[in-house]
C-alpha positions in Angstrom: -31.1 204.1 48.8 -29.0 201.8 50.3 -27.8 202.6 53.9 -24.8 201.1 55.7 -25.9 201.4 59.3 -23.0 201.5 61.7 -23.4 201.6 65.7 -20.0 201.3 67.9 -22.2 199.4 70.6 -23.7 196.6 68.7 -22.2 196.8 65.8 -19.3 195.2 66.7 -16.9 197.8 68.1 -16.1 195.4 71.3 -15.7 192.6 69.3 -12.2 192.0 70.6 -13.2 191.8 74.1 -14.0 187.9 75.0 -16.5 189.2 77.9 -20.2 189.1 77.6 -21.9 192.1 76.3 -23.2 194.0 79.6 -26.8 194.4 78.8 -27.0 196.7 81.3 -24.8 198.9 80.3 -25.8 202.4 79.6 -23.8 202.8 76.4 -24.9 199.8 74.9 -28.7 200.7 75.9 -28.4 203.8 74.4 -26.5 202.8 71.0 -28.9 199.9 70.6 -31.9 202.6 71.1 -30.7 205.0 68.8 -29.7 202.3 66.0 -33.5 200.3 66.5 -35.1 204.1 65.9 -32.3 205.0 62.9 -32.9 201.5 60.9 -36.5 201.1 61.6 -37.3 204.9 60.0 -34.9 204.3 57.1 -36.9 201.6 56.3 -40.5 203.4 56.7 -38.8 205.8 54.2 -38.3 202.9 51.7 -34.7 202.5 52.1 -32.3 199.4 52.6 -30.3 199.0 55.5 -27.0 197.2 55.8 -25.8 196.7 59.1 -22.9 194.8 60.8 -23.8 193.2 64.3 -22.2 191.9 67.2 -22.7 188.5 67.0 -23.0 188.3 70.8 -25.9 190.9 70.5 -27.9 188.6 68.0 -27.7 185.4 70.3 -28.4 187.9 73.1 -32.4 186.7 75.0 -32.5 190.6 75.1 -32.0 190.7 70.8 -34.2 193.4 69.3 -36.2 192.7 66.2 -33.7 193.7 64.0 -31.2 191.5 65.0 -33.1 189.1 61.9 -32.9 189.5 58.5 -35.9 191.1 57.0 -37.2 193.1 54.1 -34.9 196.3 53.2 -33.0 194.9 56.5 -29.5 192.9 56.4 -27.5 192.2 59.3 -24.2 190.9 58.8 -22.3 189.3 61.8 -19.0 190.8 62.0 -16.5 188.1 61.7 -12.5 189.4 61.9 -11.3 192.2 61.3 -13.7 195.1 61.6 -12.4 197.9 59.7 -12.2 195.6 56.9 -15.7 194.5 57.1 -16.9 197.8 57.4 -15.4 198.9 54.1 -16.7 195.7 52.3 -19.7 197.0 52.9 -19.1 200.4 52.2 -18.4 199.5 48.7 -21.9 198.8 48.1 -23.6 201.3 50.0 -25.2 204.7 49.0 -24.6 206.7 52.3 -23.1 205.8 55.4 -24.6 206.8 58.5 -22.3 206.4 61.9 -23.3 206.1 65.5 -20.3 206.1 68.2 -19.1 208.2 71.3 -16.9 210.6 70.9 -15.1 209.0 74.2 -11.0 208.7 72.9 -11.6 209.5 69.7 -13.5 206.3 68.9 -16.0 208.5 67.2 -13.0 210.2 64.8 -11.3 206.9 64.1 -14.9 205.1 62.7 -14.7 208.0 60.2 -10.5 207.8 59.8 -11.0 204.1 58.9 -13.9 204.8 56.3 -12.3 208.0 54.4 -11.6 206.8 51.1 -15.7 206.7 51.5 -16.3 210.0 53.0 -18.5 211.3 49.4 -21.0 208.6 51.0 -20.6 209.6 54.4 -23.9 210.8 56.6 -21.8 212.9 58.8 -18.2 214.8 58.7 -16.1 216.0 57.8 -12.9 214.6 60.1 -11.8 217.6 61.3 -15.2 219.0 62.2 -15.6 215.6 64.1 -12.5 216.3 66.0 -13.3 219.7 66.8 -16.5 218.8 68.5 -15.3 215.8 70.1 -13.1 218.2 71.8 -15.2 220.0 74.7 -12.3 222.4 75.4 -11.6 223.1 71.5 -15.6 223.2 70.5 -17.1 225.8 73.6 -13.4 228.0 73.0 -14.5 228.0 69.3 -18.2 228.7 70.4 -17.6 231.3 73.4 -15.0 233.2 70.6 -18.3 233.2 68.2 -20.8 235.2 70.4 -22.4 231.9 71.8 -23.0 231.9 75.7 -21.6 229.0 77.3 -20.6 228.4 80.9 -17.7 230.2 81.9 -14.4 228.5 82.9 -13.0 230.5 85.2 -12.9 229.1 88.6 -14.0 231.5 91.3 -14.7 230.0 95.0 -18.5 229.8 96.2 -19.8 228.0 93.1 -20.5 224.8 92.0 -18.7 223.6 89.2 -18.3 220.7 86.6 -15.8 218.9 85.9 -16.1 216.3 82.5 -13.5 214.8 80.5 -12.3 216.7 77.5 -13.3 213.6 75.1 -16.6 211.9 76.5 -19.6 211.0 76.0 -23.2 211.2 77.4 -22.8 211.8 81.5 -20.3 209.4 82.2 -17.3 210.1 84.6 -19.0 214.0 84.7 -18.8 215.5 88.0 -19.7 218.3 90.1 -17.8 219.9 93.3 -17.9 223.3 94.9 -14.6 222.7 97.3 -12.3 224.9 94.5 -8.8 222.6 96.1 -10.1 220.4 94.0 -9.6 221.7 90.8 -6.0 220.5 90.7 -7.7 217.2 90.0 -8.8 218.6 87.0 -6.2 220.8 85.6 -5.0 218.4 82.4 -6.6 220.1 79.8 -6.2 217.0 77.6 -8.2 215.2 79.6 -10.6 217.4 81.6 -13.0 220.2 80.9 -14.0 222.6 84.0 -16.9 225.3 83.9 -19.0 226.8 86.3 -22.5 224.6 86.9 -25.2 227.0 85.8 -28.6 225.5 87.3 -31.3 225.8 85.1 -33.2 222.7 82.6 -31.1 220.2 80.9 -32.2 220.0 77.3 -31.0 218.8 73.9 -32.1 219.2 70.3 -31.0 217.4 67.5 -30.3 219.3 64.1 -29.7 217.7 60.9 -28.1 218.6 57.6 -29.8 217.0 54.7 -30.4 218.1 51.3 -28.2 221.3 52.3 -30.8 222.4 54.3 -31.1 222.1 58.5 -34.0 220.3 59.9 -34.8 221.1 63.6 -36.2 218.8 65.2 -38.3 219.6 68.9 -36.1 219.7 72.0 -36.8 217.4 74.8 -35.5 217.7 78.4 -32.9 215.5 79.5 -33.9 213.1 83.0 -30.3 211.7 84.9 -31.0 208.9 87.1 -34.2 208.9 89.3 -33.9 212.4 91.0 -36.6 214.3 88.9 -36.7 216.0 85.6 -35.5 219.3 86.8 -32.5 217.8 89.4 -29.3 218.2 87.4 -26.9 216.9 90.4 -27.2 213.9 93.2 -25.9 214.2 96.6 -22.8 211.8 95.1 -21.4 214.8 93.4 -22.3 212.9 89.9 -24.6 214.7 87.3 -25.9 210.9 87.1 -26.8 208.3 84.3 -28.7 209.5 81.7 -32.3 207.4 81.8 -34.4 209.2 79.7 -36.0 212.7 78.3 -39.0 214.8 79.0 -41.1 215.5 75.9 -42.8 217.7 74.9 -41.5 220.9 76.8 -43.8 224.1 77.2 -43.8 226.6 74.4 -41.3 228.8 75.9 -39.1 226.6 76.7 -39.4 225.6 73.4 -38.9 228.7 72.2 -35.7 229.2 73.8 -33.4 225.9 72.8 -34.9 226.3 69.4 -33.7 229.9 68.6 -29.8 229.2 71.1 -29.8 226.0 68.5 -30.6 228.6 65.6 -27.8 231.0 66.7 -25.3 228.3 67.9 -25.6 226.5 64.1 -25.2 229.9 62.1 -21.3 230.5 63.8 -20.6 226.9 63.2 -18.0 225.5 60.8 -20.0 223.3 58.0 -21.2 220.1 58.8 -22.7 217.0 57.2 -25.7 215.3 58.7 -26.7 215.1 62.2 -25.4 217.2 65.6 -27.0 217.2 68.8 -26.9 219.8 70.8 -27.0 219.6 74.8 -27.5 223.4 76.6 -29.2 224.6 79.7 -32.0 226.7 80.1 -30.4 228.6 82.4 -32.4 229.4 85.9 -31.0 233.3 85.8 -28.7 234.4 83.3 -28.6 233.5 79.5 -28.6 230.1 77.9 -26.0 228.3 77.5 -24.6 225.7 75.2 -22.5 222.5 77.1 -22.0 220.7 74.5 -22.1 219.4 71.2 -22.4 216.3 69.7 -21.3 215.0 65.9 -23.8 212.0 66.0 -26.9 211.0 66.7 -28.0 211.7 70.2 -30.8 209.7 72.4 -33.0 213.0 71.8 -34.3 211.5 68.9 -35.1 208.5 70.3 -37.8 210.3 72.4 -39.3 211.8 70.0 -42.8 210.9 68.2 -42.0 208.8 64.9 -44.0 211.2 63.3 -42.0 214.7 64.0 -38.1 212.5 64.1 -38.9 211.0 60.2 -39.3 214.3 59.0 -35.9 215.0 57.9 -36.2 211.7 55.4 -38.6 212.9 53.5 -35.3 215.4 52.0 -32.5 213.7 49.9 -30.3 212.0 51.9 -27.2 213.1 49.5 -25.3 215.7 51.4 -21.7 215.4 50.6 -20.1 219.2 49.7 -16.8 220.4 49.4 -16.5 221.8 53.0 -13.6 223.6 55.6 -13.4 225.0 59.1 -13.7 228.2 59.6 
């Protein structure tokens, strides 16, 4: 089949800013690790991949391998308008597959732009991508569905965090026990507030191919350089995502696979692939955070072996679907 790869980061989603790409930054780190892993398994599988790049990421002395043109790979620089370029391609592709943060919508408008497509999309629908993209919205839906997540009410003597309503990964996420300070966060368009519930950070990706869910194995989420199983610095940041812990101990393993098994019964139908980011909780139940519409850095992490798994399914998953 023929995949049009899309990745917000490199793929040309900052194309109208005239700064250099920051090659440190920890989006553009992450996006280019999750589309390196997504292209170069597509193509183990036998598949073409079309993808539009940054031009600034090809001339880059940091440029990945795929950045050239090789068998069942194409990149194509992006050269004016993006939206436009992106449906060009979408004519000729067989699926489209989309990697971008949720972070003010971007994530909704990739798929917006590309709906006269959406029988070819890897991913959707809209409004289930809006719905998760909302963290207030998505743990309402999943707390009304029997789902544990970390409660909301504030109460002083706990630790709480405080992340914005439509982000992505750990950034601008942030964790205070002094409850004055909730007035900082009382927008509920811009900020969601829950009670910190100590316990291991852990995500695991589940995909929808073929009609049928693939779970793939959890891994344990690291922030910054303050151990595996610290989820806040002395800052009062949950810190920068650097990396994941893999594999985790059978019960652990045990547990995110069957509150992933439970969390994707209640939820509205989906296309392709979700990540979902809980905490093994220290005392008290499990607990979903968060959900993500998109590929997630969990699969990065994983062994080539168990991630590819899901390919060897079709790849056609378009249905007629609706929110519950």
């Amino acid at each position: 089949m023929n995949f049009l790869l899309f990745e917000w980061m490199v793929g040309g989603g900052l194309i109208e800013s005239d700064c250099p790409l920051d090659q440190d930054d920890s989006f553009l780190k992450q996006g280019s690790a999750m589309f390196s892993a997504l292209a170069e398994d597509l193509i183990a599988a036998g598949h073409d991949v079309v993808a539009p790049l940054d031009a600034r990421i090809c001339q880059s002395e940091h440029a990945a391998p795929w950045a050239e043109k090789r068998r069942h790979f194409s990149p194509v620089l992006i050269q004016g308008d993006l939206w436009q370029c992106l449906r060009d391609l979408a004519l000729e592709a067989d699926q489209i597959f989309i990697i971008a943060p949720e972070s003010d919508g971007i994530l909704a408008q990739c798929y917006q732009h590309l709906e006269t497509f959406s029988e070819k999309w890897f991913g959707g629908p809209v409004a289930w991508i809006e719905l998760a993209s909302d963290k207030n919205r998505m743990q309402e839906y999943l707390g009304s569905h029997g789902i544990a997540v970390p409660p909301s009410e504030m109460e002083s003597g706990l630790k709480w965090v405080a992340k914005p309503t439509q982000g992505a990964g750990s950034d601008d996420v942030q964790v205070f026990s002094d409850t004055n300070r909730k007035t900082e966060f009382q927008d509920r368009k811009k900020w969601r507030v829950e009670q910190f519930v100590p316990g291991k950070s852990v995500s695991i990706s589940v995909i929808n191919a073929g009609g049928n869910h693939f779970f793939l194995p959890p891994t344990g989420q690291i922030f910054d350089d303050r151990g595996i199983d610290s989820n806040v610095g002395p800052s009062g940041s949950i810190g920068a995502y650097v990396g994941a812990e893999y594999p985790l101990d059978q019960h652990q393993t045990q547990r995110a696979r069957a509150l992933a098994q439970q969390t994707v019964d209640v939820l509205p139908t989906f296309n392709g692939y979700i990540g979902i980011d809980m905490i093994l909780a220290d005392d008290g139940p499990d607990g979903v955070v968060e959900i993500n519409p998109r590929m997630t850095m969990s699969y990065c992490h994983l062994p080539e072996e168990l991630r590819r798994g899901w390919l060897e399914a079709p790849v056609s998953t378009h249905k007629k679907t609706r929110l519950n």
